[in-house]
DSSP file (Angstrom, degrees, kcal/mol; ACC not computed):
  #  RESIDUE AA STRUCTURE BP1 BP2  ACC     N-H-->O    O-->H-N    N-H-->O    O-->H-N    TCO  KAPPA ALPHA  PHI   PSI    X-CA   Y-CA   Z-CA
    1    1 A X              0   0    0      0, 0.0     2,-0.1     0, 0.0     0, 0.0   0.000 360.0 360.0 360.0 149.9  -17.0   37.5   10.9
    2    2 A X    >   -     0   0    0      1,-0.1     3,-1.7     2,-0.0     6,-0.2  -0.255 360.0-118.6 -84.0 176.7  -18.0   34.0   11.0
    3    3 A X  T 3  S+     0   0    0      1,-0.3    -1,-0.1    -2,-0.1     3,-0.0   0.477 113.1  51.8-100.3  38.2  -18.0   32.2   14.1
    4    4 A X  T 3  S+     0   0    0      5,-0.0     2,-0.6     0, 0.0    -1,-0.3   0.045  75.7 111.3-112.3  27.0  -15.6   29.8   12.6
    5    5 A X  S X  S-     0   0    0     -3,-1.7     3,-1.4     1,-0.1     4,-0.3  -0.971  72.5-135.4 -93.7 127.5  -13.4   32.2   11.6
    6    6 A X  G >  S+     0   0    0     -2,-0.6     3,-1.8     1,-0.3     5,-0.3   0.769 101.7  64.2 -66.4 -61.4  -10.1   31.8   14.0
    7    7 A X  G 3  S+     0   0    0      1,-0.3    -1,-0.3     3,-0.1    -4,-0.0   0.862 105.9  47.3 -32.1 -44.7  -10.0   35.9   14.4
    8    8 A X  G <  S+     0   0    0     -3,-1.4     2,-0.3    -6,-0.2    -1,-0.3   0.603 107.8  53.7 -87.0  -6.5  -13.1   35.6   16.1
    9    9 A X  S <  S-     0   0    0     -3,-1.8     2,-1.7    -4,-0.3    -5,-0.0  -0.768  81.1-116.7-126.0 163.3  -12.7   32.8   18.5
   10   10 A X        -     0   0    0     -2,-0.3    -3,-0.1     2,-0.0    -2,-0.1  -0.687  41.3-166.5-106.9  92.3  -10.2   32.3   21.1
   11   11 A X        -     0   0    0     -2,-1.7     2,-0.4    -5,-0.3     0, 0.0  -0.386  17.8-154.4 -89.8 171.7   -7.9   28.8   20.2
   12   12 A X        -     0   0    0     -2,-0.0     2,-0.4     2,-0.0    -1,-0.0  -0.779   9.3-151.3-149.3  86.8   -5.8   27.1   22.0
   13   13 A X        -     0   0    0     -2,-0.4     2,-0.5     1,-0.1    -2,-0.0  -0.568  19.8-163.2 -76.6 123.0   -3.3   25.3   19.8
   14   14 A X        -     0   0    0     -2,-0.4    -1,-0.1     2,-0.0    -2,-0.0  -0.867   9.5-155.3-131.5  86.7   -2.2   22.0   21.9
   15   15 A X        -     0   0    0     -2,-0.5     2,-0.4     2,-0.1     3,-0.0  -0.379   4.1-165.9 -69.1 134.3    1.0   19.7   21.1
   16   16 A X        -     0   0    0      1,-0.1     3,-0.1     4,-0.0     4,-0.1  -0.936   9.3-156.4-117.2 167.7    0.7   16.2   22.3
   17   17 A X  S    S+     0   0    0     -2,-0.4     2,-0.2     1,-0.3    -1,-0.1   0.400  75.9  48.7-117.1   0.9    4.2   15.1   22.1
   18   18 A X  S    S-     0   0    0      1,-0.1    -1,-0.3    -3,-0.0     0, 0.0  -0.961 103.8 -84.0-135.9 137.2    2.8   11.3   21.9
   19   19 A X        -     0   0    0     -2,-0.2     2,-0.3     1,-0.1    -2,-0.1   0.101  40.6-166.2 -35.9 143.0    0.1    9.7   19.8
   20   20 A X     >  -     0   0    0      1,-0.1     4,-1.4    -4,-0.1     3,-0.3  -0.954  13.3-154.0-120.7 127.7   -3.5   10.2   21.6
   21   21 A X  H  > S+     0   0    0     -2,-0.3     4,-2.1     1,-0.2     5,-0.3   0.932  88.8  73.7 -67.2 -34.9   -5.7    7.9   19.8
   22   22 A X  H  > S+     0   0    0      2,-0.2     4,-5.8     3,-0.1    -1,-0.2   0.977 108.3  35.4  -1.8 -76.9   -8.7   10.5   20.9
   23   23 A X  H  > S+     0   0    0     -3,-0.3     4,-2.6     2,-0.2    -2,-0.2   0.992 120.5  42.1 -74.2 -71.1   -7.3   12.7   18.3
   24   24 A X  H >X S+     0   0    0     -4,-1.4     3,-2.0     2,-0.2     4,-0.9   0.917 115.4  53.5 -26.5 -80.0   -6.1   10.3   15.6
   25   25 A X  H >X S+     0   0    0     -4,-2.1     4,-3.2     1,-0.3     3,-2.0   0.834 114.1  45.7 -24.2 -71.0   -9.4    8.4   16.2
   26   26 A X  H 3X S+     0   0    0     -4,-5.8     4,-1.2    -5,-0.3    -1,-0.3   0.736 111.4  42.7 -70.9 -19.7  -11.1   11.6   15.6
   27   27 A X  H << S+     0   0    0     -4,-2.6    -1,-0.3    -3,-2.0    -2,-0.2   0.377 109.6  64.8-109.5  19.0   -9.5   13.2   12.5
   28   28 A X  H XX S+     0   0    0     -3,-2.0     4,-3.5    -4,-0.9     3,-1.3   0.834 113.5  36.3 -12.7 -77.7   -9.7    9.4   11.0
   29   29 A X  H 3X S+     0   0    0     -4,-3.2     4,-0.6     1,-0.3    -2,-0.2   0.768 110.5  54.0 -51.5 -40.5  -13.2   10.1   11.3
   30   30 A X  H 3< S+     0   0    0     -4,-1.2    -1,-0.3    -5,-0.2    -3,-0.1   0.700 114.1  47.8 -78.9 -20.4  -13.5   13.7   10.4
   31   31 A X  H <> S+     0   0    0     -3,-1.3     4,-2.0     1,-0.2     5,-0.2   0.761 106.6  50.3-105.0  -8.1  -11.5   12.7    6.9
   32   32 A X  H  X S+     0   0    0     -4,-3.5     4,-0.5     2,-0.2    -1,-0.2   0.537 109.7  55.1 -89.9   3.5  -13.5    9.6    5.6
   33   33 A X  H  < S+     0   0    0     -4,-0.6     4,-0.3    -5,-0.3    -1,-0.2   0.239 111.9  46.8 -91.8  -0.3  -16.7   12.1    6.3
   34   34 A X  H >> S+     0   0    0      2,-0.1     4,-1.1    -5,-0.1     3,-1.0   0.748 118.4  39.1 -96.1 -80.5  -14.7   14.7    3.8
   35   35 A X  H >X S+     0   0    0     -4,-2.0     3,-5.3     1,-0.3     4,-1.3   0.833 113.4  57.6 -61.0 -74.3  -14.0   12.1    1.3
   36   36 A X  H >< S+     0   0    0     -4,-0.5     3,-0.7     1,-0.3    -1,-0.3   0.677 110.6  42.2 -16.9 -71.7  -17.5   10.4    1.7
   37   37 A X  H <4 S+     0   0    0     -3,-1.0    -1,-0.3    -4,-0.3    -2,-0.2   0.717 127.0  28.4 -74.5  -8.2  -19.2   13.2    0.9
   38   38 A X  H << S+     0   0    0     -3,-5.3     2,-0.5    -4,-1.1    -1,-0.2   0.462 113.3  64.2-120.3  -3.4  -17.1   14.5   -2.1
   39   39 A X    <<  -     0   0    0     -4,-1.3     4,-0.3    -3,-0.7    -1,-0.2  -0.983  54.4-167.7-113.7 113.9  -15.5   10.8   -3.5
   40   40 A X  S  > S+     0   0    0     -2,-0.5     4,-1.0     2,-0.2    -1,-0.1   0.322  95.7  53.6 -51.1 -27.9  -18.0    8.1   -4.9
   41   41 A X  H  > S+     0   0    0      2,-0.2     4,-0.9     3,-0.1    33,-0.1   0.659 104.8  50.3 -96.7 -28.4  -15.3    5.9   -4.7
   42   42 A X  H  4 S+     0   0    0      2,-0.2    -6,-0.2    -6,-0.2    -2,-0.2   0.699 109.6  50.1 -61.9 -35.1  -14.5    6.5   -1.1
   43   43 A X  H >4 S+     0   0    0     -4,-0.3     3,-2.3    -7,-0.2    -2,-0.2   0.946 108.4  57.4 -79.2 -66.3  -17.8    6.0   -0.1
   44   44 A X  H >X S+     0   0    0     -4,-1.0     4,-2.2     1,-0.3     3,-2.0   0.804 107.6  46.7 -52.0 -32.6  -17.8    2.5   -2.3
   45   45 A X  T 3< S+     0   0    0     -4,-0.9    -1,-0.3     1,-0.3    -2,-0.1   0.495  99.4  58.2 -96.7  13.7  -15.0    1.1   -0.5
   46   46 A X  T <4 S+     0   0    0     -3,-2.3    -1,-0.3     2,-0.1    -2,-0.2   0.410 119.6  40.2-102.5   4.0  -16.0    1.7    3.0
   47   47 A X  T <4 S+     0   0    0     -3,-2.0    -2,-0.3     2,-0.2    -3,-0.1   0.613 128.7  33.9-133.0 -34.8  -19.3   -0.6    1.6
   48   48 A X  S  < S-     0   0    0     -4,-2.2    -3,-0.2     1,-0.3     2,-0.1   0.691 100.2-151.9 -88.8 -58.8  -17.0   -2.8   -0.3
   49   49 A X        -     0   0    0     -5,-0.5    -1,-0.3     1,-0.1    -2,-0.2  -0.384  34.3 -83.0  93.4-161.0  -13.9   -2.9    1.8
   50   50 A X        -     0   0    0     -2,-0.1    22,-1.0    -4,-0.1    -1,-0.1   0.360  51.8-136.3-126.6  -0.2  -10.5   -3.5    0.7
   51   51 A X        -     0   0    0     20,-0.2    21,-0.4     1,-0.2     2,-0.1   0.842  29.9-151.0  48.3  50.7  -10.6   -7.6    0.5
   52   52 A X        -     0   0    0     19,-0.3     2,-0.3    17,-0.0    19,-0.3  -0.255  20.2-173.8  48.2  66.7   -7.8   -8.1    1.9
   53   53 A X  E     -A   70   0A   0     17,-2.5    17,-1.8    -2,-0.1     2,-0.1  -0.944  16.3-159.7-171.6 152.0   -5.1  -11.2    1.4
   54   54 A X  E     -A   69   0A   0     -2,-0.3     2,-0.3    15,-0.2    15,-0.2  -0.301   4.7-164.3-106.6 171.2   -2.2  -13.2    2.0
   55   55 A X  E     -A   68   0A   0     13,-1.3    13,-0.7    -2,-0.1     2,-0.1  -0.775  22.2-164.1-159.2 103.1    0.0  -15.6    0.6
   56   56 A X        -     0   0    0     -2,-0.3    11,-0.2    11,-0.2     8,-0.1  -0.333  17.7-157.9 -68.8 164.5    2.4  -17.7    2.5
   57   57 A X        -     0   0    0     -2,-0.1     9,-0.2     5,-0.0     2,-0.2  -0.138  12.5-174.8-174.7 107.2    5.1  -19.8    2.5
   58   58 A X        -     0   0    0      6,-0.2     6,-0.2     7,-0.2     4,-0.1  -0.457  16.1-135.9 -78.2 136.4    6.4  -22.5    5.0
   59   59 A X    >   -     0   0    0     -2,-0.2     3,-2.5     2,-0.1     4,-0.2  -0.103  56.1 -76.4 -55.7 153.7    9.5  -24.8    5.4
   60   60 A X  T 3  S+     0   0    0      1,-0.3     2,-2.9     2,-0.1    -2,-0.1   0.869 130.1  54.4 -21.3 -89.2    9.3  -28.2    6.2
   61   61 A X  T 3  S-     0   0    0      1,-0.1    -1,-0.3     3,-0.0    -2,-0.1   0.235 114.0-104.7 -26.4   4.6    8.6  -27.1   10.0
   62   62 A X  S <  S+     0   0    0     -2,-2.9    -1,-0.1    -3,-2.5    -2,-0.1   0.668  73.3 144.5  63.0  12.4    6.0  -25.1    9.5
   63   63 A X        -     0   0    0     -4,-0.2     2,-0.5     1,-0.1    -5,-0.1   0.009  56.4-113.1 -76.6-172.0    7.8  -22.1   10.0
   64   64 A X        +     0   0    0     -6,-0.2    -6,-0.2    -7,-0.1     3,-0.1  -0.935  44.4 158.4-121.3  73.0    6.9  -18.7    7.7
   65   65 A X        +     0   0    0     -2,-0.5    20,-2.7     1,-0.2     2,-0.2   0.675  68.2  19.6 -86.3 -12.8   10.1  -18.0    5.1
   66   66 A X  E     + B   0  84A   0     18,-0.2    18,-0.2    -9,-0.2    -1,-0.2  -0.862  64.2 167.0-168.8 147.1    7.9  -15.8    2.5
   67   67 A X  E     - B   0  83A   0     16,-0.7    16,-1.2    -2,-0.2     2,-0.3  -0.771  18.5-161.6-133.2 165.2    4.7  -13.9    2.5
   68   68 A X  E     -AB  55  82A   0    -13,-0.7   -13,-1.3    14,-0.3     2,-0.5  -0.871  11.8-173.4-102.4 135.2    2.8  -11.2    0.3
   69   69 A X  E     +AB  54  81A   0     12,-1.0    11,-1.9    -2,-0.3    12,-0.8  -0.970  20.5 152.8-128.2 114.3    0.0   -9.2    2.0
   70   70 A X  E     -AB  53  79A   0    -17,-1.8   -17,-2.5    -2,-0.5     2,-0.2  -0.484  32.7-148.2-143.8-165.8   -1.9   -7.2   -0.3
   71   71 A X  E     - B   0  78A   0      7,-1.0     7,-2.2   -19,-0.3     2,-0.5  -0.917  13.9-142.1-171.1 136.2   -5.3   -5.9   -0.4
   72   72 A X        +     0   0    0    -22,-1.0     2,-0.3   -21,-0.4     5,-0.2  -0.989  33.0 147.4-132.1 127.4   -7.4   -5.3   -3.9
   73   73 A X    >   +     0   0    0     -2,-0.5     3,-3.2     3,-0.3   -23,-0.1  -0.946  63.4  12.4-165.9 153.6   -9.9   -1.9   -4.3
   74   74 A X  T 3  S-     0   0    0     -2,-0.3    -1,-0.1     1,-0.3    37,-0.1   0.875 136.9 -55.4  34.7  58.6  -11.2    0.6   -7.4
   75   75 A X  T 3  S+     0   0    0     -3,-0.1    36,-4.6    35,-0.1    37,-0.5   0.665 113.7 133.3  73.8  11.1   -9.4   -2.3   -9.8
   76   76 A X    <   -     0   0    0     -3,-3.2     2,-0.3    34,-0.2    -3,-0.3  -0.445  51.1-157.9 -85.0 167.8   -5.9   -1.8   -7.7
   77   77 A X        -     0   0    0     -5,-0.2    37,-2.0    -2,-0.1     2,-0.4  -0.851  18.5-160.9-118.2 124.9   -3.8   -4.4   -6.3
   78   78 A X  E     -Bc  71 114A   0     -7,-2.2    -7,-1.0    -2,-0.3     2,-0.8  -0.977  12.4-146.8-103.1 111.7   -1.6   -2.4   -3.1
   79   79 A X  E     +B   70   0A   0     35,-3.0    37,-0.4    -2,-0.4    -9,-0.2  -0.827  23.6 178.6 -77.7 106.5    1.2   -4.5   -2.5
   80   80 A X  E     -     0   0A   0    -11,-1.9     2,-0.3    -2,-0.8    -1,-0.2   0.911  58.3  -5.1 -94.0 -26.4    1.5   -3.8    1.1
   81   81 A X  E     -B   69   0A   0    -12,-0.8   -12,-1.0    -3,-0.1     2,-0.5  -0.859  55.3-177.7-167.3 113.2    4.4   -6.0    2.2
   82   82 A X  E     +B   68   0A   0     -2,-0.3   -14,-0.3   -14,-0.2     2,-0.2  -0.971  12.0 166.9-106.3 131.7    6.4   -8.4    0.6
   83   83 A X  E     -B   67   0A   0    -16,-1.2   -16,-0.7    -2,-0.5     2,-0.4  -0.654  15.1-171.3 165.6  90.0    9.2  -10.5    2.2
   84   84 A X  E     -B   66   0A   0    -18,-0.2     5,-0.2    -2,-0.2   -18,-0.2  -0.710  35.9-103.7 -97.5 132.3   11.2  -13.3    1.4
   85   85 A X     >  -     0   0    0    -20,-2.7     4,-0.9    -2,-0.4    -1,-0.1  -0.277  32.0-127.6 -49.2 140.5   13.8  -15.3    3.9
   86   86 A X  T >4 S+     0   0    0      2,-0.2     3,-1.0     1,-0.2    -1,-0.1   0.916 106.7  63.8 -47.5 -67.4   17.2  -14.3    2.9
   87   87 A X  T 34 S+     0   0    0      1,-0.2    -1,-0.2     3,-0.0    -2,-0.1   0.801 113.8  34.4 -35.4 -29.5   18.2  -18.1    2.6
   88   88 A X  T >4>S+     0   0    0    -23,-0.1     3,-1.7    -3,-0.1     5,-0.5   0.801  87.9 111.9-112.9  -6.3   15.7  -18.4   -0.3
   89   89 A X  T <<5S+     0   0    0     -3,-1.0    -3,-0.0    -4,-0.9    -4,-0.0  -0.376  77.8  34.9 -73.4 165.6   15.8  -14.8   -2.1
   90   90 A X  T 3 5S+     0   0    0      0, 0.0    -1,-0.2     0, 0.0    -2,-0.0   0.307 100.6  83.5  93.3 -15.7   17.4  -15.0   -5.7
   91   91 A X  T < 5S-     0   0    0     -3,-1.7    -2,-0.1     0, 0.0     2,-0.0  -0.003 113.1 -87.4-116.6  44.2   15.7  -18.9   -6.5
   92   92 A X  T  >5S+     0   0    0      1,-0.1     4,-2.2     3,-0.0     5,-0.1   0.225  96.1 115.1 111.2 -25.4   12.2  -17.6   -7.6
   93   93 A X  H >><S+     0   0    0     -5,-0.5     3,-1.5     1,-0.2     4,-0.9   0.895  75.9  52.2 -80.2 -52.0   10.2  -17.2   -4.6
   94   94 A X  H 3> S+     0   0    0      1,-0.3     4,-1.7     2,-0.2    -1,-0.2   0.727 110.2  48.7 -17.5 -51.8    9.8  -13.5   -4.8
   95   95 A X  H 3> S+     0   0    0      1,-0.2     4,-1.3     2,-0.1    -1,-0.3   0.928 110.8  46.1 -84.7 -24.0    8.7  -13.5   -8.1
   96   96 A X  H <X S+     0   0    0     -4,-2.2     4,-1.3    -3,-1.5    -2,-0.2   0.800 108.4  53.4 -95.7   2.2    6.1  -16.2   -7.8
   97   97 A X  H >X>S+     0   0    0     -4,-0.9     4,-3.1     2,-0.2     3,-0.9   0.949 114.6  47.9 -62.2 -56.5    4.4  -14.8   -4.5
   98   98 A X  H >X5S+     0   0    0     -4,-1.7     4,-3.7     1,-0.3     3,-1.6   0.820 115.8  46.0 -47.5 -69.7    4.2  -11.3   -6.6
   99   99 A X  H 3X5S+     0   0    0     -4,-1.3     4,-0.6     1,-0.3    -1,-0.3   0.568 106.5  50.7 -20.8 -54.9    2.7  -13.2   -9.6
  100  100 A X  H <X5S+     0   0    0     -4,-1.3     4,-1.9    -3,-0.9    -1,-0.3   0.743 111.8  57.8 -93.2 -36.0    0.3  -15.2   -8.1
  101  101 A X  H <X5S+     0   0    0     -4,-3.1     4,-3.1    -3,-1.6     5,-0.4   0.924 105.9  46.3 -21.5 -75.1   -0.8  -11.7   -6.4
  102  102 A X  H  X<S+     0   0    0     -4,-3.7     4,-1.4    -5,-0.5    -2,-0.2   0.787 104.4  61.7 -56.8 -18.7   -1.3  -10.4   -9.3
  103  103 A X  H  X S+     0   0    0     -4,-0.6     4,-0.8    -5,-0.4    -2,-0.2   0.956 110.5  45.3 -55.3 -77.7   -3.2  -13.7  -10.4
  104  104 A X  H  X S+     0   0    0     -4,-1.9     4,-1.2     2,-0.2     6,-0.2   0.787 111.5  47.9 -52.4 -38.1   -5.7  -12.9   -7.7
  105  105 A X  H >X>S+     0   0    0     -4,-3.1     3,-2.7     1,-0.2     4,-1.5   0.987 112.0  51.8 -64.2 -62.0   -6.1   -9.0   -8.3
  106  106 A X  H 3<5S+     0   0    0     -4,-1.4     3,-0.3    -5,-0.4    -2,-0.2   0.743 111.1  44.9 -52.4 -33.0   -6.6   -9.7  -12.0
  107  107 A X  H 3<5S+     0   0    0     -4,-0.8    -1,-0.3     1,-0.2    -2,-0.2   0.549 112.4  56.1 -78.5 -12.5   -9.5  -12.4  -11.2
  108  108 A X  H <<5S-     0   0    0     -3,-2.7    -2,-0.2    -4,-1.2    -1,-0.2   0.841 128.0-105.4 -64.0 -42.5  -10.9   -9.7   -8.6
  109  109 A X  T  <5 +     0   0    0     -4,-1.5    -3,-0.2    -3,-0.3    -4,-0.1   0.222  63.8 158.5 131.6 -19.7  -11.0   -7.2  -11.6
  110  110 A X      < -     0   0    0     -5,-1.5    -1,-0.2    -6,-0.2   -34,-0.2  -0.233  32.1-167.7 -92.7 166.3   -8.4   -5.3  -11.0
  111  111 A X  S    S+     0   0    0    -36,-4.6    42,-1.6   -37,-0.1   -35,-0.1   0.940  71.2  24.1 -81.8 -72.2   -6.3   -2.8  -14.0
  112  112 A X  B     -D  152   0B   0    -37,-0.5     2,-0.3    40,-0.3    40,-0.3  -0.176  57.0-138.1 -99.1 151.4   -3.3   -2.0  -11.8
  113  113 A X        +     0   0    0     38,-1.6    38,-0.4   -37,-0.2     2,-0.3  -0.944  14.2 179.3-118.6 159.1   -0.9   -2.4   -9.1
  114  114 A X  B     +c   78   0A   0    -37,-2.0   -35,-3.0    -2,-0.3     2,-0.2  -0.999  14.4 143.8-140.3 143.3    0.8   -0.2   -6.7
  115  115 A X  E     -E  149   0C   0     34,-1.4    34,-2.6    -2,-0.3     2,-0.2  -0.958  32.2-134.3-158.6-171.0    3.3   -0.8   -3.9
  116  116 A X  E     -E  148   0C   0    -37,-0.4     2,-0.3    -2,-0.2    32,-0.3  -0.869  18.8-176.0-135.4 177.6    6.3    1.4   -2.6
  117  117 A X  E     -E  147   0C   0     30,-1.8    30,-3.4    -2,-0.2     2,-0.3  -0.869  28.8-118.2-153.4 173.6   10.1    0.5   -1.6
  118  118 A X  E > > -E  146   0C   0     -2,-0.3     3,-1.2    28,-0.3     5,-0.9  -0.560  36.4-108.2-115.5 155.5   13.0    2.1   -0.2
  119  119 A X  T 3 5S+     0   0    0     26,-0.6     5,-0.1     1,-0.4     4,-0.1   0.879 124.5  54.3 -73.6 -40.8   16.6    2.4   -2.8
  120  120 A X  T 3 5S+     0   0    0     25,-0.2    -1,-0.4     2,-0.1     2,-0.1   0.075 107.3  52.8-110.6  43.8   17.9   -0.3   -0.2
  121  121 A X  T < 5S-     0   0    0     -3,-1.2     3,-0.3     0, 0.0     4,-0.2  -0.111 118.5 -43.9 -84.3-137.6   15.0   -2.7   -0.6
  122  122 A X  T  >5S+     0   0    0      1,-0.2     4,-3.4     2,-0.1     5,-0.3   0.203  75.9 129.5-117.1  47.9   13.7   -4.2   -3.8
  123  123 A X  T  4<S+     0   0    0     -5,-0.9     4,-0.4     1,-0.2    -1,-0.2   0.648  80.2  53.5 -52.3 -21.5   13.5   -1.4   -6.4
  124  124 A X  T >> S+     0   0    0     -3,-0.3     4,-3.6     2,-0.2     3,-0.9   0.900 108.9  45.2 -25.5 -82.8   15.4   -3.6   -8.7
  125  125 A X  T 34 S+     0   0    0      1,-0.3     4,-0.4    -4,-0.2     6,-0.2   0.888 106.3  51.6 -61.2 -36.5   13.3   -6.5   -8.5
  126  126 A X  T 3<>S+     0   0    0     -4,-3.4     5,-1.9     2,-0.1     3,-0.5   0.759 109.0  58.1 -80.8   6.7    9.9   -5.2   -8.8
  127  127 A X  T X45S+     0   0    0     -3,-0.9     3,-3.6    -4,-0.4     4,-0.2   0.920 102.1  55.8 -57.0 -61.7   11.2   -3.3  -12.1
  128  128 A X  T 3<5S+     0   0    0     -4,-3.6    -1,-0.2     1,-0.3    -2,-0.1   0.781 105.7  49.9 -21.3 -26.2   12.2   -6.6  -13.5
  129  129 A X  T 3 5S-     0   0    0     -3,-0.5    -1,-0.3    -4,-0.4    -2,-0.1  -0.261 133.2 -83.2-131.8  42.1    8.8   -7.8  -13.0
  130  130 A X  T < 5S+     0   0    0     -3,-3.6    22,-0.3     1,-0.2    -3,-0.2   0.397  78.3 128.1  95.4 -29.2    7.4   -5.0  -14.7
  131  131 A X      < -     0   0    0     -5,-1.9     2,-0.3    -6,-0.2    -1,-0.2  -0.005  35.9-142.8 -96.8-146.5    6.9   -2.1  -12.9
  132  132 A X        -     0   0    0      2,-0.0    18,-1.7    -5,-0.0     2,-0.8  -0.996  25.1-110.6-162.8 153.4    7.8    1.7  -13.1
  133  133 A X  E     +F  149   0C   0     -2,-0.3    16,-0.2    16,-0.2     3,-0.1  -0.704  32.1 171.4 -94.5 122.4    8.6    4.2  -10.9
  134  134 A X  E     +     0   0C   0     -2,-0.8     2,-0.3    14,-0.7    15,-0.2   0.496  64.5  11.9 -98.6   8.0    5.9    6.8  -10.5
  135  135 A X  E     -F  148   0C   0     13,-0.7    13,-1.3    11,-0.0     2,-0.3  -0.954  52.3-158.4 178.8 141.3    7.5    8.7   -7.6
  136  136 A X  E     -F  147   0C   0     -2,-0.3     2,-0.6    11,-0.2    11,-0.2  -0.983  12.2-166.5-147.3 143.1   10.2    9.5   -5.5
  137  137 A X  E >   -F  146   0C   0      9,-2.1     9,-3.3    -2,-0.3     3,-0.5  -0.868  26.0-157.2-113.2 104.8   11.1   10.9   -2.3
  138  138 A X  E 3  S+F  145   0C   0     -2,-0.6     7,-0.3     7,-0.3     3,-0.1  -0.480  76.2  24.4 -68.7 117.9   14.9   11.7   -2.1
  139  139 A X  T 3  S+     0   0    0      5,-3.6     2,-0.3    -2,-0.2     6,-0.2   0.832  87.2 156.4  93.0  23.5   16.6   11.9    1.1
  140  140 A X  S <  S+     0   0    0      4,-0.6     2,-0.2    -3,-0.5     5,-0.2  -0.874  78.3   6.6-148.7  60.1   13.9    9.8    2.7
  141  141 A X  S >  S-     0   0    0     -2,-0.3     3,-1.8     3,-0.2    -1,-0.2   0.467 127.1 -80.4 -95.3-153.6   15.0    8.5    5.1
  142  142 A X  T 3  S+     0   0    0      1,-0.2    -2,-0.1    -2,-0.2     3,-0.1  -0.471 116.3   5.3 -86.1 162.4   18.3   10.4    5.0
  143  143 A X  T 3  S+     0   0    0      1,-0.3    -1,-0.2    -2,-0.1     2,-0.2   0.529 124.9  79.4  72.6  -3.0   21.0    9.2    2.6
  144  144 A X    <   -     0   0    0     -3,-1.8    -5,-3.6   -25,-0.0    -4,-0.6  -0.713  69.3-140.3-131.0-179.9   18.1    6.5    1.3
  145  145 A X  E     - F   0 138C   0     -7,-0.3   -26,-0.6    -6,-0.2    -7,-0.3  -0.972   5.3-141.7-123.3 111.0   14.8    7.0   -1.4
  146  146 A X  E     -EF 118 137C   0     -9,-3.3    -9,-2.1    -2,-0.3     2,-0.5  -0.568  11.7-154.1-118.6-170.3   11.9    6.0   -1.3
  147  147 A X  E     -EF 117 136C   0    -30,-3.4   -30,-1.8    -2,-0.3     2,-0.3  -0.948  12.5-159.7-126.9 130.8    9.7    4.7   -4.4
  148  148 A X  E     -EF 116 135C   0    -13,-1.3   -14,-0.7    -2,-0.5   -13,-0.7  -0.692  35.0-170.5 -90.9 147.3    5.4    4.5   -5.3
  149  149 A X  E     -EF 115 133C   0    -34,-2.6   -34,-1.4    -2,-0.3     2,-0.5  -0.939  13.8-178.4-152.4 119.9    5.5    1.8   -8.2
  150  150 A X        -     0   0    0    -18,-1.7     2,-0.5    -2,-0.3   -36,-0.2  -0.918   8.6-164.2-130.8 135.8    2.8    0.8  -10.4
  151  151 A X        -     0   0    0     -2,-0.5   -38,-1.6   -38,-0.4     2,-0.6  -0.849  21.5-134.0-109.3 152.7    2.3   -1.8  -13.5
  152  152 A X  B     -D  112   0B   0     -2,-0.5   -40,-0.3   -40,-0.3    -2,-0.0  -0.909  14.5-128.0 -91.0  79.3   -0.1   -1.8  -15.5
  153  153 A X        +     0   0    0    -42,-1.6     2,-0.3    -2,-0.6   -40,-0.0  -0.024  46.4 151.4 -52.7 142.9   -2.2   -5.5  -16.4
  154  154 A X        -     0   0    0      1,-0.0     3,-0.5    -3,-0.0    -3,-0.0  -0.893  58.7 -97.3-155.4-173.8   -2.3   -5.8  -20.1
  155  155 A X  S    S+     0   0    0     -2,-0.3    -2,-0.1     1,-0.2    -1,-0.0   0.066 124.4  69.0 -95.9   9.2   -2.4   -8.8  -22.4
  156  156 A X  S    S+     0   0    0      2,-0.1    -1,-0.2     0, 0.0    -3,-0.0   0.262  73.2 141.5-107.0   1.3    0.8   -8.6  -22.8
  157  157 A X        -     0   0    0     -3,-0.5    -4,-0.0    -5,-0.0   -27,-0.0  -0.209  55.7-121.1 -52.0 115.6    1.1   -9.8  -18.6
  158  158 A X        -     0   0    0      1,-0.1     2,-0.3     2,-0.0    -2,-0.1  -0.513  33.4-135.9 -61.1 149.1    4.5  -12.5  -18.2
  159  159 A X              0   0    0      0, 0.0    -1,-0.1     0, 0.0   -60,-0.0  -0.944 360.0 360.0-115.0 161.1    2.9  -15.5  -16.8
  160  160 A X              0   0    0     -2,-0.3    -2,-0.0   -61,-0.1   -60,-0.0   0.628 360.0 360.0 -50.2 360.0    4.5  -17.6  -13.8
């Protein structure tokens, strides 16, 4: 036996019952040194990054009522968080943060988008605007769904 085989060694399996960033920290590390070595595309965006970027938009006051924060790599756009003030969803704003996202990925290069939602978020709206459900987790949390969505850029892409 080898001496990484479990039979041959004596383990000591260890619940922490709260995050230790040790251990996170360390099987981070231990899984972008998997993917490095076996991903060409893993490797490229740890040299590359993930570029990274926002779009606001403040009221008279300077206040923050709607944002997209998104991030563009291997020709994606990941819509990480989208969020428009209650008072203004339903007049547009929703749709032209995404759009003008999608403006920027497509002048990065990018093919694609991806983002996810929950059944009681805005699965609705990003269909409208084009996307498709590629996934679902049911029961998630319970009594809810949640959704991966991707569109597809084509020449056939609504503009704002």
């Amino acid at each position: 036996m080898s001496s990484t085989d479990p039979q041959s060694q004596r383990l000591k399996f260890v619940v922490n019952e709260a995050e230790d960033a040790e251990v996170h920290d360390f099987l981070a590390q231990q899984i972008r040194e998997h993917n490095n070595q076996v991903s060409a595309h893993h490797r490229r965006v740890r040299v590359d990054g993930l570029n990274p970027f926002q779009i606001v938009v403040r009221d008279d006051e300077g206040e923050i009522v709607a944002g997209v924060a998104a991030s563009t790599y291997w020709q994606w756009l990941e819509v990480d968080k989208l969020w428009v003030d209650e008072s203004l969803r339903g007049r547009g704003v929703g749709r032209q943060l995404l759009r003008r996202a999608e403006e920027i990925a497509i002048e990065r290069g990018c093919l694609r988008a991806m983002l996810t939602t929950y059944s009681f978020q805005a699965r609705g709206f990003y269909e409208k605007e084009g996307y498709r459900i590629v996934g679902a987790l049911e029961d998630y949390p319970p009594g809810s769904t949640f959704y991966w969505l991707r569109k597809d850029f084509g020449d056939d892409r609504v503009t704002g």
